[in-house]
Each structure stands twice: as C-alpha cells, then as structure tokens.
N, C-alpha and C positions, 0 to 999 in steps of 0.2 A: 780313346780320343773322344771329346764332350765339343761339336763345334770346332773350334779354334784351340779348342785347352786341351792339351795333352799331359795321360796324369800316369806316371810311373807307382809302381807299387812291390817295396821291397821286404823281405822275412831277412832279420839279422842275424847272426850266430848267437845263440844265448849269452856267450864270454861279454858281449857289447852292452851295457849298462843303459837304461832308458835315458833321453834327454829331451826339451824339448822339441819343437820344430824349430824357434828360431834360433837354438844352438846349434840343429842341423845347417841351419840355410847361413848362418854366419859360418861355420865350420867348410863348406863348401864354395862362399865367397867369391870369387873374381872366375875363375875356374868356369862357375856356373853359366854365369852371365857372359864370359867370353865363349860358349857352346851356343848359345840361346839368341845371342844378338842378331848375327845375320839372317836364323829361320824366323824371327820377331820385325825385323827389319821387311823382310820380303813380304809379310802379311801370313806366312804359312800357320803359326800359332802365336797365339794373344796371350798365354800365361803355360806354364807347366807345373804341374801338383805332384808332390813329391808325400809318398805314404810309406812312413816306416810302422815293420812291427816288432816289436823287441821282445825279448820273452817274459818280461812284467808290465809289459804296455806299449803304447801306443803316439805316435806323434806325425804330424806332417807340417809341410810349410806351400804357398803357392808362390811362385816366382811371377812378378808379371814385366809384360814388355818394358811397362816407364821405367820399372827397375834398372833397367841393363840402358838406359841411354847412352 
C-alpha cells in the first residue's frame, strides 16, 4: 500500500496468454468498480494497481476513484 493506493500483484498460470492491462481492466469491468466504490467513496484508497505477471510478460492497469463514480 503506496498512501491511499493499494497495488495487488498477481503470477498467472503459464496456460493464460499475455494481454494488455487495459484488456485486463475491461475484462474485469463493473465487478471491479462495484468492490472499490464504497472503500473510494469513504476516502480509505484513491486508486488500486493491479500487476499481472504471465509467463512471456508483463501487464497492469490502475483503477482510480473518478472511475467507479
């Protein structure tokens, strides 16, 4: 946790093909943002960082609060 930003950091099964981040963070969609809204809401954290590692690379995306209005 960075301040207000809390950043998750994931290793994926090699079977799982590299994508971007914002394929990740489209892929994850509403889901995300209805998790995030109310600890965004209350001031607890200002964005969450999301870090994947695939086994030919590399990708993340940051989620932030105006997002999930």
């Amino acid at each position: 946790m960075d301040g207000k930003a809390i950043r998750y950091f994931y290793r994926l099964s090699d079977t799982v093909p590299t994508v971007s981040g914002e394929v990740m963070k489209a892929g994850l969609g509403k889901e995300t943002c209805n998790f995030w809204k109310p600890k965004f809401k209350a001031g607890e954290f200002t964005s969450a960082l999301y870090d994947y590692t695939f086994k030919d690379g590399h990708s993340s995306f940051v989620l932030n609060a105006y997002e999930c209005e």
